[in-house]
C-alpha positions in Angstrom: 6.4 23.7 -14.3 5.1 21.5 -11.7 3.1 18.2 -12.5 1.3 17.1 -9.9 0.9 13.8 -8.3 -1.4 11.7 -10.1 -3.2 8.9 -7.9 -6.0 6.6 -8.8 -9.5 7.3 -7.2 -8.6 4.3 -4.8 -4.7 5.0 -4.7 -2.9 5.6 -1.2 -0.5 8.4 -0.8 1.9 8.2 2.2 3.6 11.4 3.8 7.2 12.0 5.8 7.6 15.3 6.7 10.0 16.6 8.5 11.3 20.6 9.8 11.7 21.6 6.6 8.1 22.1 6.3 7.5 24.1 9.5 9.9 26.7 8.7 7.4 29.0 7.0 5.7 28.6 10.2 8.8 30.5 12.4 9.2 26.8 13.4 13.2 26.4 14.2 15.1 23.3 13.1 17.1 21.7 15.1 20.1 21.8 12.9 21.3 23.1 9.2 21.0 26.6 8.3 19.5 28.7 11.1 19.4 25.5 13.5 18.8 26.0 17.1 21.7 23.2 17.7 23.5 25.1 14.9 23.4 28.5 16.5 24.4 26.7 20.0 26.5 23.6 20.0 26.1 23.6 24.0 22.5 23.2 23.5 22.9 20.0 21.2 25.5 18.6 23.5 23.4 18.8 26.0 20.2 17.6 23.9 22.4 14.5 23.3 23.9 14.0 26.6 22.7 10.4 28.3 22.0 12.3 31.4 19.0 13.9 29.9 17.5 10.3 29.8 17.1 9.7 33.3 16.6 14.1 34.8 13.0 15.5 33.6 14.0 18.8 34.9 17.2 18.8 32.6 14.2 18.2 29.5 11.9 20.8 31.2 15.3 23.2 31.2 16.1 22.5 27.3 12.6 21.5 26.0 10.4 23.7 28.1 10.8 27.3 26.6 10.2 26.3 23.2 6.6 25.6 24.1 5.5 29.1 24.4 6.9 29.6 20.3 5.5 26.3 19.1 2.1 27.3 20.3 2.2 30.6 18.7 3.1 28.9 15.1 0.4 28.4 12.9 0.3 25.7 9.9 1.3 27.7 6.9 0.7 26.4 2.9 2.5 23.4 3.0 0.3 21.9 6.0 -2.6 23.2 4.6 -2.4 22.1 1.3 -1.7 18.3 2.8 -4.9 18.9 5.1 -6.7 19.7 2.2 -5.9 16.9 0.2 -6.6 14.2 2.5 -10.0 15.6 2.4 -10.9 16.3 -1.2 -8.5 13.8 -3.3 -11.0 11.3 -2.5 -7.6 9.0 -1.9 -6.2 7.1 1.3 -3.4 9.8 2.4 -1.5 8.9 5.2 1.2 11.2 6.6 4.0 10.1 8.8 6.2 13.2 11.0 9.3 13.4 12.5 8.1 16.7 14.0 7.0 17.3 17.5 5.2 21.0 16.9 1.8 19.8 16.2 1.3 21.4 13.1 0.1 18.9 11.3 -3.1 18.8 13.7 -3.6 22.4 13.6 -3.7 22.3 9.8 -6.9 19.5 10.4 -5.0 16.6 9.0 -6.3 13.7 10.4 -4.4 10.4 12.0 -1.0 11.9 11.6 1.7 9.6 12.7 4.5 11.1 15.5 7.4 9.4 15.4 8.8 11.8 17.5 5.9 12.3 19.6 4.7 16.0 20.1 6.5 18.8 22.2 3.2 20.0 23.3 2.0 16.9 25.4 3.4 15.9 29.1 3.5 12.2 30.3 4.7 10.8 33.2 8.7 10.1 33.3 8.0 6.7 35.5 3.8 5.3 35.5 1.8 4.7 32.2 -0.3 8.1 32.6 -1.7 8.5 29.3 0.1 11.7 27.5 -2.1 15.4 27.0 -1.7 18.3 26.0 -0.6 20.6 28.3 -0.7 24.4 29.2 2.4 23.9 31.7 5.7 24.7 30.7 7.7 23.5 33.7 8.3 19.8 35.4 6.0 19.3 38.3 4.9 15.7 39.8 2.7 13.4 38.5 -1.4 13.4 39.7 -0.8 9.3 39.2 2.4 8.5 40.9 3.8 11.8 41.6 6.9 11.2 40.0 8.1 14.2 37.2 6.5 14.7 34.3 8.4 15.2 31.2 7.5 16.5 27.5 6.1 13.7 25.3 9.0 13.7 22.6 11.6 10.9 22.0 15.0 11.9 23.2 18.6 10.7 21.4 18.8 7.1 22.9 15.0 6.7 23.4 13.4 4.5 20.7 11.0 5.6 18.7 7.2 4.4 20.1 6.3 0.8 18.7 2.8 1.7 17.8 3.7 4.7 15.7 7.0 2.6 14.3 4.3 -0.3 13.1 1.9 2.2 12.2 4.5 3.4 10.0 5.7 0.8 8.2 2.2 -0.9 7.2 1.6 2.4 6.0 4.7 1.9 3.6 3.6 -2.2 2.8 0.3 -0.3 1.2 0.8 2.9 -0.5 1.4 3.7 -4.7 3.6 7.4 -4.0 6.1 8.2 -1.0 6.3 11.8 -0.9 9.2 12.9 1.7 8.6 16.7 2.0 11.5 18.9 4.3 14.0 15.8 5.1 16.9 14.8 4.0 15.9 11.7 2.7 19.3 9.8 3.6 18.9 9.8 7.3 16.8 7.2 9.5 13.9 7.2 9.2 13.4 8.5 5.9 16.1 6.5 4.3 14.4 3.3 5.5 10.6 4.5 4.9 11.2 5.3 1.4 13.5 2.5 0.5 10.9 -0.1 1.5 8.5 1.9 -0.6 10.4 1.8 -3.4 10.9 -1.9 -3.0 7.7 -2.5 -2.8 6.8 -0.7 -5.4 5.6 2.7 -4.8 6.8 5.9 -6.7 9.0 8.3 -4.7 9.2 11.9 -4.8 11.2 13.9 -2.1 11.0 17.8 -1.9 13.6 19.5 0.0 15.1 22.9 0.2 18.4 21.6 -0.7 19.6 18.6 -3.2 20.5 14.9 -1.7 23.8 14.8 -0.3 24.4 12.1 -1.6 21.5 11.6 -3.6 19.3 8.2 -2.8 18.7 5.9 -5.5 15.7 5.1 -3.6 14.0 9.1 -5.1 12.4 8.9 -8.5 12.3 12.4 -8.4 13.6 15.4 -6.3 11.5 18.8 -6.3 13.8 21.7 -5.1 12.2 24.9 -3.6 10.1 26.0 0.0 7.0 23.0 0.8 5.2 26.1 1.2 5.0 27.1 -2.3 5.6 23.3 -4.1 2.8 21.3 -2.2 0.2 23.7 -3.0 1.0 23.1 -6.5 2.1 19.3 -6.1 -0.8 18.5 -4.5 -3.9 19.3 -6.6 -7.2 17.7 -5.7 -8.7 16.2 -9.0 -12.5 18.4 -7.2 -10.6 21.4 -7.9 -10.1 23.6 -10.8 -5.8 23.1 -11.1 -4.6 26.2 -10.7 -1.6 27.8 -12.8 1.8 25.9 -12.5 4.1 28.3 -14.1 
């Protein structure tokens, strides 16, 4: 049985997801079971190489053909059911991603936070051109400055974007629940997220495919199974008739 999360009418829920919840979706992880990184170590070294910093078309040659299979994916249960409580709980719901498919957007979630920014958008590798989505899966200049374009995702060594890292954390200082949903947990930025939340107060619930290795003191409570099938039931707007949980 599955209780799910009780909020007040004026309570604030806060979100990490992470590519655990995008695998329903044919949406690869990078690593763990069935990883892209996992099934080619070259392609991790080279994801994680310092050269990539500072070459666009070296992104373009790594990043650029997963464009065509992100655009195909379509939210599946898990995204949905998120979507659809933001909009009939009635509560402040704010999610935070460290995914850079988009899915969360597709699914009609609203203000979703990227801390990873989003494989789908270009911006400019060199002038402050304003990121947008984009149809074009190879580098070509920019119309600004004419300098490469590059995908709009934070690289290993990049840090992640200040607005999204602020908008995160105030997002922390003010909920009642952390729900972490297809991450670890004990990895940055989760580990950080939910241990402020816990510390200032908030309950914590993680669902994962796999238990905490180790587990995290900061977790009131761990949910093992697919997002696809738990949030649906996790996540039942009070408007709605609650469906079976058995």
């Amino acid at each position: 049985m599955i209780n799910p999360i009780q909020l007040d009418p004026d309570g604030t829920l806060l979100v990490l997801t992470g590519a655990g919840i995008s695998v329903a979706s044919s949406v690869r992880p990078f690593r763990g079971q069935g990883g892209v990184w996992t099934d080619d170590p070259e392609a991790e070294r080279r994801a994680t190489s310092p050269e990539l910093l500072h070459r666009p078309d070296l992104i373009w040659e790594l990043y650029g053909p997963l464009r065509p299979l992100m655009r195909k994916a379509t939210p599946n249960p898990a995204h949905l059911a998120l979507a659809r409580f933001q909009k009939e709980s009635g509560c402040d719901v704010r999610l935070v991603t460290q995914n850079v498919d988009g899915l969360h957007h597709r699914a009609g979630f609203e203000n979703v936070i990227e801390l990873h920014g989003n494989l789908l958008r270009s911006r400019c590798s060199q002038c402050d051109l304003p990121p947008f989505e984009d149809a074009e899966d190879r580098p070509r200049p920019c119309p600004v400055c004419g300098a490469l374009l590059r995908p709009d995702i934070v690289l290993f060594g990049e840090q992640i974007p200040e607005k999204a890292g602020e908008a995160a954390f105030s997002a922390v200082m003010r909920c009642d629940h952390f729900l972490a949903v297809g991450t670890s947990g004990i990895v940055f930025p989760a580990a950080l997220l939910v241990q402020s939340a816990f510390n200032y107060g908030a309950a914590t619930t993680i669902v994962n495919l796999e238990p905490m290795d180790p587990p995290s003191p900061f977790f009131q409570r761990e949910i093992l199974g697919r997002a696809e099938e738990i949030l649906p039931l996790l996540l039942e707007p009070p408007t709605l008739k609650p469906s079976a949980l058995l």
